[in-house]
C-alpha positions as CSV (number, residue, x, y, z in Angstrom):
1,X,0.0,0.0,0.0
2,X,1.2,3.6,-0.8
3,X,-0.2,6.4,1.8
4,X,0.2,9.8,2.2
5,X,0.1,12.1,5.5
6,X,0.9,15.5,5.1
7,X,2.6,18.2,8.4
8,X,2.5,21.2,8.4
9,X,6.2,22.4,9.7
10,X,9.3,24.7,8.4
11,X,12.1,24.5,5.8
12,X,14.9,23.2,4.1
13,X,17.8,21.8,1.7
14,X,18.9,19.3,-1.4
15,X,18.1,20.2,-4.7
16,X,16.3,19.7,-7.7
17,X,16.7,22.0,-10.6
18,X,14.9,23.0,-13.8
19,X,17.3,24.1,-16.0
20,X,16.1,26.2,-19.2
21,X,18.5,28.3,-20.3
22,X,16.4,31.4,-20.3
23,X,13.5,31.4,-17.6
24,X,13.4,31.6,-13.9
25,X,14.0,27.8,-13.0
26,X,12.2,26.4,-10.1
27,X,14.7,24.5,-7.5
28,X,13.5,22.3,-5.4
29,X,15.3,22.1,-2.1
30,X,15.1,18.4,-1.0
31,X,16.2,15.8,1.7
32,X,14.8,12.6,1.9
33,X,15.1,10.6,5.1
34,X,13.8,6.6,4.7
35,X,13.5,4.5,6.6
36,X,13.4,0.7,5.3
37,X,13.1,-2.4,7.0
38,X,11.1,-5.5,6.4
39,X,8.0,-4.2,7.1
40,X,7.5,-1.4,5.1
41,X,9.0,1.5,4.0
42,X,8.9,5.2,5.4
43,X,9.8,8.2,3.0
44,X,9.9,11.6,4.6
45,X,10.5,14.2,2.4
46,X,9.8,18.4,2.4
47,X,7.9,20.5,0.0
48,X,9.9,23.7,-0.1
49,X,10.1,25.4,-3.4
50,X,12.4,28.1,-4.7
51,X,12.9,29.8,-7.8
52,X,16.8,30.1,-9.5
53,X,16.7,33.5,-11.7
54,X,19.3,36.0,-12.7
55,X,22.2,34.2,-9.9
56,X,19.4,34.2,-7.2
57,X,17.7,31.7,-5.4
58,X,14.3,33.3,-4.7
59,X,11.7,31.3,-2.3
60,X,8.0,30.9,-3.5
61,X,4.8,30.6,-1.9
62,X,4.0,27.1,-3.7
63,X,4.8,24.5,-2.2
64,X,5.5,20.5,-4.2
65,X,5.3,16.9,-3.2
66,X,9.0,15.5,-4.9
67,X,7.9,11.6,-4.2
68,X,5.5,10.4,-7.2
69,X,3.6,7.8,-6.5
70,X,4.3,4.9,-10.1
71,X,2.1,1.9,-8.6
72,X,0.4,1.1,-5.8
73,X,3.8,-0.2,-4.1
74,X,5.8,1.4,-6.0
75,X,7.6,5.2,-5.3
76,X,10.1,7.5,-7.1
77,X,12.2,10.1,-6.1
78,X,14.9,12.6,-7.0
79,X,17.5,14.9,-6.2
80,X,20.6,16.7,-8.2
81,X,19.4,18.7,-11.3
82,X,16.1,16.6,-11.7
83,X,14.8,18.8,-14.8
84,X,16.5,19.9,-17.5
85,X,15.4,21.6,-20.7
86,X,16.6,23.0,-23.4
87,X,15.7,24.0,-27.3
88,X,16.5,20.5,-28.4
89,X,15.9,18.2,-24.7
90,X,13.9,17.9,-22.3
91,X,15.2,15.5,-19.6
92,X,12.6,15.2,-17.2
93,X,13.5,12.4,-14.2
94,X,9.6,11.8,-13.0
95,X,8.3,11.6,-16.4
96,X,11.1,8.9,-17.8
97,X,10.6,6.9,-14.7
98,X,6.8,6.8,-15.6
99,X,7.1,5.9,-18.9
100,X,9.5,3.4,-18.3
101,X,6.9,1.9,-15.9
102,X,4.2,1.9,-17.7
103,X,6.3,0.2,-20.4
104,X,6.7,-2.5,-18.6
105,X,3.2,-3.0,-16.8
106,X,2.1,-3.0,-20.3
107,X,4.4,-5.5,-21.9
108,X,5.5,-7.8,-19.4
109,X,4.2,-10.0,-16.9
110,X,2.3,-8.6,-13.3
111,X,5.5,-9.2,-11.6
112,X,8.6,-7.5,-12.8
113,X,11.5,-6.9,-10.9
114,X,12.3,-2.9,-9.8
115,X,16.3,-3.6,-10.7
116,X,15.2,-4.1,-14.4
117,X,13.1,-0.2,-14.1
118,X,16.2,1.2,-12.5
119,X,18.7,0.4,-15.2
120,X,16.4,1.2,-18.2
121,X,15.7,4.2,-16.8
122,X,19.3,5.0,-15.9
123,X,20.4,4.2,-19.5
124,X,17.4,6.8,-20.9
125,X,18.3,9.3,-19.2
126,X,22.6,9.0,-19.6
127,X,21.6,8.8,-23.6
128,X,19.4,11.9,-23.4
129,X,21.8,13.7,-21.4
130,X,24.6,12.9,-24.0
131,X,22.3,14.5,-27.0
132,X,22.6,17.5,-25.4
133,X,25.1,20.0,-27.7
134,X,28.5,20.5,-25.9
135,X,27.4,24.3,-24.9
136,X,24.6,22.6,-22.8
137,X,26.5,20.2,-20.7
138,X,29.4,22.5,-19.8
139,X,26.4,24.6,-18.6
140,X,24.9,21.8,-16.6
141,X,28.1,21.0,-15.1
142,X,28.6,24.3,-13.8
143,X,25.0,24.7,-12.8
144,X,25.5,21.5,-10.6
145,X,28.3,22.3,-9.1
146,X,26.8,25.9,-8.4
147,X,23.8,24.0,-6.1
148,X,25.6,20.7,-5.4
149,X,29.5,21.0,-4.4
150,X,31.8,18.2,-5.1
151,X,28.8,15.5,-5.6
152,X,29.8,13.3,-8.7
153,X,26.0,12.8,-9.9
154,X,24.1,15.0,-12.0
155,X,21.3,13.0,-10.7
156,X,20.7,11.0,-7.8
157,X,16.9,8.8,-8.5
158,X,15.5,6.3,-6.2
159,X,12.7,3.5,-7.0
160,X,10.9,2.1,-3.4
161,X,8.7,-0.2,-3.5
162,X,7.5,-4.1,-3.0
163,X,9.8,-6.5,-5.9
164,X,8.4,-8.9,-7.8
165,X,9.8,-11.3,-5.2
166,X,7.9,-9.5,-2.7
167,X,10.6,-8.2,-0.9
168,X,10.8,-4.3,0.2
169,X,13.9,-2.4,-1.5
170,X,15.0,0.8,-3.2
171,X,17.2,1.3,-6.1
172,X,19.6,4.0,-6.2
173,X,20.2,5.1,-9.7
174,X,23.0,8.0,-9.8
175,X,24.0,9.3,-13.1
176,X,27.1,11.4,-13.5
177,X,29.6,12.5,-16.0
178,X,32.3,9.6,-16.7
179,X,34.7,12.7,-17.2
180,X,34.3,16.5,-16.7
181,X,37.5,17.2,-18.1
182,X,37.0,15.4,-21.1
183,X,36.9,17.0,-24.5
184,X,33.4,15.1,-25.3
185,X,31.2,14.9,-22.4
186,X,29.9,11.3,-21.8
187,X,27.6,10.1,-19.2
188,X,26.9,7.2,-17.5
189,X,24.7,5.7,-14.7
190,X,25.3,3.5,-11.2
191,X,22.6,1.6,-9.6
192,X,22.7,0.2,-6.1
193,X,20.0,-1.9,-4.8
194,X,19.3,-2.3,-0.7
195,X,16.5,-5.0,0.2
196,X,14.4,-4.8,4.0
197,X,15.1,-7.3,6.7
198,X,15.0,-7.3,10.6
199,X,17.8,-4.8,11.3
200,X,16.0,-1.1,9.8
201,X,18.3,0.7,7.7
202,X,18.3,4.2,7.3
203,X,18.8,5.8,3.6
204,X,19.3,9.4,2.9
205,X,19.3,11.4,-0.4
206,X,19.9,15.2,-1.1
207,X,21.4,17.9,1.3
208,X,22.2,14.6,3.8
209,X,25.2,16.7,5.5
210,X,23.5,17.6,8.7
211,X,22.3,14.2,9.3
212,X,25.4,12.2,8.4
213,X,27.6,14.4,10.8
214,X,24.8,13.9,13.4
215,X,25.4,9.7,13.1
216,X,29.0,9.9,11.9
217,X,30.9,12.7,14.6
218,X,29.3,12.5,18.1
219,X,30.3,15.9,18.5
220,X,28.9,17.9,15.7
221,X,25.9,20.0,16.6
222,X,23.1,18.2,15.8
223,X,24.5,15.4,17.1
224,X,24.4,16.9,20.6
225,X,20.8,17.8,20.5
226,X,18.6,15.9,23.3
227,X,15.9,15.2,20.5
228,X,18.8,14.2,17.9
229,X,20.1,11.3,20.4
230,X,16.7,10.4,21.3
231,X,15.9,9.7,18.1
232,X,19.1,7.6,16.9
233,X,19.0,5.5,20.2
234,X,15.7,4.4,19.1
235,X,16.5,4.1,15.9
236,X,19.4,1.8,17.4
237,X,17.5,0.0,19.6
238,X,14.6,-0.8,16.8
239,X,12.1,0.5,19.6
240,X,10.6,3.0,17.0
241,X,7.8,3.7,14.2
242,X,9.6,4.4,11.2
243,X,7.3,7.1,10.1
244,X,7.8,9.1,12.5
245,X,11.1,8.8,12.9
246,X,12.1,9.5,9.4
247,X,9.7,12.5,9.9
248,X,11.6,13.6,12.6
249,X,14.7,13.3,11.8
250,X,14.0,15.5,8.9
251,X,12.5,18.0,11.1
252,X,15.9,18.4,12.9
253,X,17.5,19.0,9.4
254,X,15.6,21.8,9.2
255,X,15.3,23.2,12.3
256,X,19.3,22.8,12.8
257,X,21.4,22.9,9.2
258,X,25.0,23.1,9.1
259,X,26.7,25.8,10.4
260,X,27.2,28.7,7.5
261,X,25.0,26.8,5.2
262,X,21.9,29.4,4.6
263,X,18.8,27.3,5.1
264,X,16.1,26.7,2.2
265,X,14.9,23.6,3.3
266,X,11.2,23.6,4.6
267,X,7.7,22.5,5.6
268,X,5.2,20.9,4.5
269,X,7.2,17.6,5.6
270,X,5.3,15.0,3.4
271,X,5.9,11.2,4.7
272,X,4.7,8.5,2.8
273,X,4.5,4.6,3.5
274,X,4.9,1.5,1.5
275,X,4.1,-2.2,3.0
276,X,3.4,-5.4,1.1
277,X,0.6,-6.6,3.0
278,X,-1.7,-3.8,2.3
């Protein structure tokens, strides 16, 4: 079963970016926290929306949900540059996955595997990337590295959902130049698969610095919050709901970003849940 609750709450940070070379572009500030175990699957993610115009990043009322629902056990999400467009492509990340699923649901047996859905799509959208002329991808590159910093993907995709074996998992599909100092742009794609059992496993996507210092340095900031170490020791333990503690472990991302990192992360938190048996 896929189900949606939405929260009212704050804001926040990751990124997806519509690039079109002469338009405002909205930019989707994004961090998804999911949580995955044998059970089911919890996907907390924010709504914030900005708009990237003239070297600005310029917030707007709207606000977006970034997980699209494919199936009825079966999610997608992005982060990176997730749109681009230009005069001659339009590389859109939600709308490939679709197709590609509906491609198969078509075609194929009731049962396919989510693997087979990652690569296809990963290899759709490393082609369309590499019709792009030579002018567009230098711009790409230097749009990324304008939102992202050092991260080697252009885009970083994830498919969630129950396999055809049953099992929960997610795909990670991240697609990234094979060489940025190459005279020809190529790119290529990389997809990782993680599958539920008994020991939950927590999975996080976009602007993930915050947390990952949090679980990685006992010392950082947000790791010495009273709500942060509450949180992880249940997490630990297993004694905990995994909705609400992916919620709330995005909530602290908000609420507490890195130190000299301006914050455009932000409410609504959307948090979304996948199980088999439902």
């Amino acid at each position: 079963m896929f189900r949606l609750r939405t929260k009212s709450s704050r804001r926040w940070h990751a990124l997806w970016v519509l690039v079109a070379f002469l338009l405002p572009q909205p930019v989707h500030a994004t961090l998804y926290v999911i949580v995955l175990d044998k059970q089911e699957i919890a996907i907390a993610s924010d709504g914030s929306r900005t708009i990237y115009t003239r070297g600005e990043l310029l917030p707007v009322s709207k606000t977006v949900e970034k997980v699209t629902k494919l199936g009825s056990k079966l999610a997608f999400m992005c982060s990176g540059l997730v749109e681009i467009e230009t005069a001659t492509v339009d590389i859109r990340p939600s709308k490939i996955a679709r197709n590609v699923y509906l491609k198969h649901t078509a075609v194929a047996a009731p049962l396919f595997a989510i693997s087979e859905l990652a690569n296809e799509f990963g290899k759709t959208i490393a082609d369309q990337l590499d019709e792009l002329s030579p002018e567009g991808r230098s711009q790409i590159l230097a749009l990324k590295g304008r939102f992202e910093g050092q991260a080697p993907q252009i885009f970083e995709c994830m498919f969630a959902g129950v396999d055809a074996d049953g099992a929960l998992k997610i795909e990670t599909v991240d697609v990234y130049p094979l060489d940025s100092h190459a005279a020809v742009l190529q790119f290529a794609f990389h997809s990782e698969e993680a599958v539920g059992s008994e020991s939950p496993r927590l999975i996080l996507s976009g602007q993930v610095v915050a947390l990952q210092s949090g679980f990685r340095d006992p010392q950082s900031p947000i790791a010495l919050l009273p709500a942060f170490r509450a949180w992880a020791r249940a997490f630990q333990t297993r004694n905990m709901d995994p909705a609400r503690t992916a919620e709330a472990l995005l909530a602290l991302a908000i609420k507490y970003p890195p130190l000299g990192v301006k914050q455009r992360l932000g409410y609504p938190i959307h948090v979304y849940v996948i199980n088999p048996s439902q």
